[in-house]
C-alpha positions in Angstrom: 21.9 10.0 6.5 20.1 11.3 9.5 19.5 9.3 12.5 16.0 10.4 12.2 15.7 8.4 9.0 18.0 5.8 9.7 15.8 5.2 13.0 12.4 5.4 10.9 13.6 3.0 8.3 14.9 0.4 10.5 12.0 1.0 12.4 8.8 1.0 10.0 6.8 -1.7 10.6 4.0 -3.4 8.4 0.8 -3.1 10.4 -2.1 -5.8 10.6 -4.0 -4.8 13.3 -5.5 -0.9 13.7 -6.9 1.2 16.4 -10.4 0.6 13.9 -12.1 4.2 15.1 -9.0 6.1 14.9 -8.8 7.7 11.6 -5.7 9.9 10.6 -6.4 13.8 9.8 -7.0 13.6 6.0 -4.5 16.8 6.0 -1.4 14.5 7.0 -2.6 11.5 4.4 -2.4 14.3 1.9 0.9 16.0 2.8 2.4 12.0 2.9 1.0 11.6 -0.6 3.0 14.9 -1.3 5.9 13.8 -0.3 5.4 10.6 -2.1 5.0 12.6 -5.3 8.7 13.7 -5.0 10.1 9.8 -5.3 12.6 9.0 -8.0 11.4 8.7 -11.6 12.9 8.0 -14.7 12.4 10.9 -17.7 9.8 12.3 -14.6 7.4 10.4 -15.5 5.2 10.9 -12.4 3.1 7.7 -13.1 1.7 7.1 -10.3 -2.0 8.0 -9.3 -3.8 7.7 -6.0 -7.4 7.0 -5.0 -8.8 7.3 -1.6 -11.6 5.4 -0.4 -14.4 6.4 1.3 -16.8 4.5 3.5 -19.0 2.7 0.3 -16.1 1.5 -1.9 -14.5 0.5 1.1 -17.4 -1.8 1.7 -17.4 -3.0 -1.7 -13.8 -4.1 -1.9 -14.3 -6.0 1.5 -17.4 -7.4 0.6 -15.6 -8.5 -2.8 -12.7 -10.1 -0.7 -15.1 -11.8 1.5 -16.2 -13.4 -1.7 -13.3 -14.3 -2.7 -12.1 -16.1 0.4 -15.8 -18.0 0.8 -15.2 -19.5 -2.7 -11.6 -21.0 -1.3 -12.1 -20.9 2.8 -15.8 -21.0 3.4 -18.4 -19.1 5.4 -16.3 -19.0 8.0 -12.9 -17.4 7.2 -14.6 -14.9 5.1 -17.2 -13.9 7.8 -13.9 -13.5 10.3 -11.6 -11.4 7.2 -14.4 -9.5 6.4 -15.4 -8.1 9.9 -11.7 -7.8 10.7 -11.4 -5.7 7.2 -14.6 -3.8 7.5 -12.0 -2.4 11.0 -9.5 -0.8 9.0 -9.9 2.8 9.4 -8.3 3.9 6.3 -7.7 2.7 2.4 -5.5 4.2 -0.1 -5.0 2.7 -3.6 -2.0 3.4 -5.8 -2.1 2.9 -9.7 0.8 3.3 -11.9 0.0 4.1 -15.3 0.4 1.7 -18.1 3.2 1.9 -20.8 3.0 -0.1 -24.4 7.3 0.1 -23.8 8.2 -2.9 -21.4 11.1 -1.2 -20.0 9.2 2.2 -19.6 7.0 0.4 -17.7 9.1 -1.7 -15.2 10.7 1.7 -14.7 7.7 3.1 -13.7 6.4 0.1 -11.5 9.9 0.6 -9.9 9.5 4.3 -9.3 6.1 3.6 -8.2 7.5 1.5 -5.4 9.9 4.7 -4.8 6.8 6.5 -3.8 5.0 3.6 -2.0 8.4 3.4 0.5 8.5 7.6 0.7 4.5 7.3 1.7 5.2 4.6 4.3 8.1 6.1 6.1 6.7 9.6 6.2 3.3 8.2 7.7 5.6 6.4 9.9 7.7 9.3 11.1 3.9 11.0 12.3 3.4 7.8 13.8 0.9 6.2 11.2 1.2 2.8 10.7 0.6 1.3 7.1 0.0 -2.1 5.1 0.7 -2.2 1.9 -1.1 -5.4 0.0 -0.8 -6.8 -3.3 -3.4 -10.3 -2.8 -5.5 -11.8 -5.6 -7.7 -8.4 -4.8 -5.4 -6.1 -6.1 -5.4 -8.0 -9.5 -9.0 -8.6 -9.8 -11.1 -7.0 -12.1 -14.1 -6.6 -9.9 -11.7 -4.2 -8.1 -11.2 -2.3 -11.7 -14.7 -1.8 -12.3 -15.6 -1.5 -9.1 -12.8 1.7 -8.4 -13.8 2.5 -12.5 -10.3 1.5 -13.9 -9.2 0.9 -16.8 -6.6 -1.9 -17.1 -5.0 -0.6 -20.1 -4.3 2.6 -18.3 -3.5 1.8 -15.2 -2.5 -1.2 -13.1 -3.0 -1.4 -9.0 0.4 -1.5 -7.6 -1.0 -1.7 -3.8 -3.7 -1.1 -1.8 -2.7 0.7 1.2 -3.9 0.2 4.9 -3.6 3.2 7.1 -4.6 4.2 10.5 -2.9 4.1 14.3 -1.3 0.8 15.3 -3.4 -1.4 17.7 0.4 -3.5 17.8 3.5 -3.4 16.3 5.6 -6.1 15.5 9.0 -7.1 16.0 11.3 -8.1 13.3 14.9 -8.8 11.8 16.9 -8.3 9.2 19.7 -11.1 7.9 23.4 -9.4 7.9 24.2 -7.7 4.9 26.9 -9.9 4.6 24.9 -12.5 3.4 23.7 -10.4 0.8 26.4 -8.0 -0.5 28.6 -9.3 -3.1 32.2 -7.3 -4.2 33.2 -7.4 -7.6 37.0 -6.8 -8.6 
């Protein structure tokens, strides 16, 4: 392995907080989503699919979170999420598409995590800092119509945060040791 990749892996950090006007050239979202195309899938399935948001769905979805968190938190905490979400400068979506075989289809959710990591690490390596979420959002079907999804087609695997980090944090791993187990 490359030290380049060794360094960006151990490095990659989940971002919270973005630089909010600081938008990364669409040309680099696209050549990450390129790259991500290229993960590992069984039979080549290929099934993920990506969306993009732009400025009004963006809304939407935020709006629709802020709704969701009033019902639980109150005014309160969703006046603060939703101002701090409305901030994000950019929001990717991945789908993977929906098999009828139960194996095919944690395959493909597994290769569809293949791509999410490929996508994180290259944005990372051009120094573009990424969330990737699964909340309640992710699952609800406000989200489905409001992105025009069919659930029987294709189910969100993530919605993706992008932009320049305003902070990054620090982190650990536990030793392998603790997690590596040798068989005879």
């Amino acid at each position: 392995m490359s030290q380049t990749i060794a360094e960006n892996i151990r490095s990659r950090r989940t971002i919270h907080n973005f630089i909010p006007d600081r938008v990364p050239p669409r040309e680099l979202i696209l050549e990450a989503l390129e790259l991500a195309n290229w993960a590992p899938n069984h039979h080549l399935t290929e099934p993920w699919r990506y969306y993009l948001l732009g400025p009004e769905t963006k809304e939407k979805l935020c709006r629709l979170n802020a709704d969701l968190l009033r019902a639980v938190r109150g005014d309160k905490a969703a006046d603060l999420k939703l101002q701090r979400w409305l901030e994000i400068p950019g929001w990717l979506i991945q789908t993977c598409m929906v098999s009828a075989n139960a194996v095919r289809m944690d395959e493909d959710y597994a290769a569809c995590c293949c791509a999410a990591q490929n996508l994180l690490l290259y944005l990372w390596s051009q120094g573009v800092g990424c969330k990737w979420t699964t909340g309640e959002l992710s699952r609800h079907e406000e989200l489905y119509r409001i992105l025009k999804l069919d659930p029987l087609q294709e189910r969100v695997t993530g919605l993706f945060w992008y932009g320049y980090a305003a902070e990054i944090s620090v982190t650990a791993r536990k030793p392998l040791a603790e997690k590596l187990m040798e068989l005879p």
